[in-house]
Chimera marker file (.cmm) of the C-alpha trace (Angstrom):
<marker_set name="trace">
<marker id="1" x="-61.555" y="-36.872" z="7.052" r="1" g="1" b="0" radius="0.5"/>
<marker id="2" x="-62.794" y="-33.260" z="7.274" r="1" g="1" b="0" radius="0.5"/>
<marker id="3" x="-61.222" y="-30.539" z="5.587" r="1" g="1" b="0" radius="0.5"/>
<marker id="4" x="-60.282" y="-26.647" z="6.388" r="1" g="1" b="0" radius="0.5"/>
<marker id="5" x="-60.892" y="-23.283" z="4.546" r="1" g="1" b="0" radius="0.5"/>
<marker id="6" x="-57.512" y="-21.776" z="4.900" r="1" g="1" b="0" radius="0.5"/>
<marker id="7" x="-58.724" y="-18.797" z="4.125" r="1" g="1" b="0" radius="0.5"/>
<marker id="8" x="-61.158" y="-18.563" z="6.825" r="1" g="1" b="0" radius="0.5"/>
<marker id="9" x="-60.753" y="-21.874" z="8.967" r="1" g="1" b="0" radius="0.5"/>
<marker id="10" x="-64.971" y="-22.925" z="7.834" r="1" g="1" b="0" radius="0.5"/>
<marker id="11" x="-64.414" y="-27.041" z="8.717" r="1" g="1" b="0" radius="0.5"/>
<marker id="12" x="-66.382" y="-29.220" z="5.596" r="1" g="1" b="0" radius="0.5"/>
<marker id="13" x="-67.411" y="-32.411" z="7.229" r="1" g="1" b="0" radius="0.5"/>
<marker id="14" x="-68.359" y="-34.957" z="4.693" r="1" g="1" b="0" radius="0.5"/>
<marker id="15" x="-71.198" y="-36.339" z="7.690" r="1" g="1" b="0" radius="0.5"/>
<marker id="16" x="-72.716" y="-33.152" z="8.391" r="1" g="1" b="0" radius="0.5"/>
<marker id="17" x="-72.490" y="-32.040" z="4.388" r="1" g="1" b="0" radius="0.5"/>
<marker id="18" x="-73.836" y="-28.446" z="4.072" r="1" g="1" b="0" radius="0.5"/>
<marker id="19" x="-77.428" y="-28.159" z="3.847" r="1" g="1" b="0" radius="0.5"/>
<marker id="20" x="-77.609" y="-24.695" z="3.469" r="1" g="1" b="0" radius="0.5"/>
<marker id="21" x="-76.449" y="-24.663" z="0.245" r="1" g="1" b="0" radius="0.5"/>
<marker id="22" x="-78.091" y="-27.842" z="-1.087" r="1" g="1" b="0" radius="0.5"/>
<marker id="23" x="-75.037" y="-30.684" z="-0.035" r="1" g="1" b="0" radius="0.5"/>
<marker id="24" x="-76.705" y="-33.667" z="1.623" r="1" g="1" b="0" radius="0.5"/>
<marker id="25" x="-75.226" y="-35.321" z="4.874" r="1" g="1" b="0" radius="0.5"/>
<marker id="26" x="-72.722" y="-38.008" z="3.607" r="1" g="1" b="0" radius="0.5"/>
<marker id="27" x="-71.493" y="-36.175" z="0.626" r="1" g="1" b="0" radius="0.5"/>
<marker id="28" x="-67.824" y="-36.553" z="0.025" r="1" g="1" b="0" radius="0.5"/>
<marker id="29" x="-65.126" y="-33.666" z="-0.468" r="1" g="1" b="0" radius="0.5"/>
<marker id="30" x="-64.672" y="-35.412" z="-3.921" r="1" g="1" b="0" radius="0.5"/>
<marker id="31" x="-67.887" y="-35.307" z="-4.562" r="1" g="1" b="0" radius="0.5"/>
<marker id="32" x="-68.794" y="-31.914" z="-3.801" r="1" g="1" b="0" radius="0.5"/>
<marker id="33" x="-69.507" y="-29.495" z="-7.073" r="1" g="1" b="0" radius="0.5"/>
<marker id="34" x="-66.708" y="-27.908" z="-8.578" r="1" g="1" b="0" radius="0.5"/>
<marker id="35" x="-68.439" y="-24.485" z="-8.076" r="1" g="1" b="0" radius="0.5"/>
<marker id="36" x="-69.085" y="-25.212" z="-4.787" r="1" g="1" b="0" radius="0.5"/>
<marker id="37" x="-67.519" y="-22.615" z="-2.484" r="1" g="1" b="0" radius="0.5"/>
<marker id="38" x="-66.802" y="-21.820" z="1.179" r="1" g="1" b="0" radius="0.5"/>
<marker id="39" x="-70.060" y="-21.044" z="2.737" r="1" g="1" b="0" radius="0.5"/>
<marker id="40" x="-68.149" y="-18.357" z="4.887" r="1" g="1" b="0" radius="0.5"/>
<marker id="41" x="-65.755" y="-16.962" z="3.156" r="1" g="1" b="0" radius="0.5"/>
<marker id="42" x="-66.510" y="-18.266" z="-0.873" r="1" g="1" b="0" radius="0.5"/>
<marker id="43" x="-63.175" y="-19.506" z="-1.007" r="1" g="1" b="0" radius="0.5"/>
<marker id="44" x="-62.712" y="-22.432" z="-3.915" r="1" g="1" b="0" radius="0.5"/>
<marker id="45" x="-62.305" y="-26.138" z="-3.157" r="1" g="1" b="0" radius="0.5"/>
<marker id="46" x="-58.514" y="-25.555" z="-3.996" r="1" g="1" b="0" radius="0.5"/>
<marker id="47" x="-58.607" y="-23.520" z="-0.846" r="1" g="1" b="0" radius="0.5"/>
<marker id="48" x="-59.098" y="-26.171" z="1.345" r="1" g="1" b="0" radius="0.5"/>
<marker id="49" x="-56.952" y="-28.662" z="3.297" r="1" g="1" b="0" radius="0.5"/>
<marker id="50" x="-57.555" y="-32.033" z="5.062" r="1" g="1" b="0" radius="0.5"/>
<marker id="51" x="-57.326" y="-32.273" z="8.803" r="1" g="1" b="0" radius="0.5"/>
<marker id="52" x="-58.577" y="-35.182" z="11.067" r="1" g="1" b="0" radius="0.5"/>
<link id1="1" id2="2" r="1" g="1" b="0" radius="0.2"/>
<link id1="2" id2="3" r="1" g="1" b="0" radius="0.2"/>
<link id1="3" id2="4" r="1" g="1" b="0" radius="0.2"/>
<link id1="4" id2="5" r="1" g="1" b="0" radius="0.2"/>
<link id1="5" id2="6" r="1" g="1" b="0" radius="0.2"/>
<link id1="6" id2="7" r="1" g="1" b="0" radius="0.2"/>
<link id1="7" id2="8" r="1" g="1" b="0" radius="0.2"/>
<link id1="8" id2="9" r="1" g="1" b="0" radius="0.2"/>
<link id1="9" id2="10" r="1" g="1" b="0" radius="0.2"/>
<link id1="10" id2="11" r="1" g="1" b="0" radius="0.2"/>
<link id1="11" id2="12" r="1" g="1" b="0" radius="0.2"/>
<link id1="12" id2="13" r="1" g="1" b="0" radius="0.2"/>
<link id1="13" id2="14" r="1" g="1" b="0" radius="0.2"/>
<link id1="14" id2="15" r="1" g="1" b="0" radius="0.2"/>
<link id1="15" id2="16" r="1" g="1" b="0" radius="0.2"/>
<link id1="16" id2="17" r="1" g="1" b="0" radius="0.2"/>
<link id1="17" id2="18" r="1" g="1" b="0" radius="0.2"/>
<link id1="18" id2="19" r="1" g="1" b="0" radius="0.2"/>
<link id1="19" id2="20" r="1" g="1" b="0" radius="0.2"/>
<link id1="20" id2="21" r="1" g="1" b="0" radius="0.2"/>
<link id1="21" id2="22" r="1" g="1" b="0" radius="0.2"/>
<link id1="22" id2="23" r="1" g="1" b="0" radius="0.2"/>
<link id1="23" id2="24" r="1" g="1" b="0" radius="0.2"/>
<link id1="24" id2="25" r="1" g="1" b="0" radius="0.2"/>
<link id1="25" id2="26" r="1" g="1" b="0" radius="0.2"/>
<link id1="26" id2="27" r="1" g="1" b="0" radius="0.2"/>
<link id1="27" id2="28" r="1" g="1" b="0" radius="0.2"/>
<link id1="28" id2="29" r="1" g="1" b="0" radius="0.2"/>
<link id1="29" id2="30" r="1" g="1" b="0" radius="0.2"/>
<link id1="30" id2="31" r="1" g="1" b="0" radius="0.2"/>
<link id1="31" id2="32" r="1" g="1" b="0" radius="0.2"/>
<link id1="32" id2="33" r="1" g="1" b="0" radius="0.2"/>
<link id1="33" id2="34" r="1" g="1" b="0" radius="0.2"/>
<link id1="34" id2="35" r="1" g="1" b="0" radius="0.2"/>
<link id1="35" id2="36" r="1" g="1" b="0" radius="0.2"/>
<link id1="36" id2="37" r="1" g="1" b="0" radius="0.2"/>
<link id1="37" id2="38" r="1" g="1" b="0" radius="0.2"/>
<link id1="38" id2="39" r="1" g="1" b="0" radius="0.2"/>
<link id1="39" id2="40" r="1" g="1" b="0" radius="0.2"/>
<link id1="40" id2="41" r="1" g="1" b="0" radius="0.2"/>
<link id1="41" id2="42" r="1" g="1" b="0" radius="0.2"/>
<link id1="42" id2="43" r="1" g="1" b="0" radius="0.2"/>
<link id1="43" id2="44" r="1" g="1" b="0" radius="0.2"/>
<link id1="44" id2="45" r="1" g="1" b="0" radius="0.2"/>
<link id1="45" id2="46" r="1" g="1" b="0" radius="0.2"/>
<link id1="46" id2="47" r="1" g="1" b="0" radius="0.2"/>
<link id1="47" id2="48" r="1" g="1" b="0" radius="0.2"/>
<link id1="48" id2="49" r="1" g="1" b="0" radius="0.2"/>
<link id1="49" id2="50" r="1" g="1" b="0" radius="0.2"/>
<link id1="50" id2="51" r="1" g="1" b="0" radius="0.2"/>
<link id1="51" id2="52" r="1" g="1" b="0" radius="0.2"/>
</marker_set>
């Protein structure tokens, strides 16, 4: 499952992670900081939505 900014539209997905800001490939959306913010658009986790 990958999930969407709705600010922005940024797609998280859990396989590719996001390296630039220290999330390893493989990291669930669960399991992602609770500081951790769209890379975009800084938007908070509660900002996102999952999509397939």
């Amino acid at each position: 499952m990958k999930y969407e900014c709705e600010l922005c539209g940024y797609v998280y997905d859990p396989e590719v992670g996001d390296p630039d800001n220290g999330i390893e490939p493989g990291t669930a959306f669960e399991d992602l900081p609770e500081d951790w913010v769209c890379p975009l658009c800084s938007a908070s986790k509660d900002e996102f939505t999952e999509v397939e």
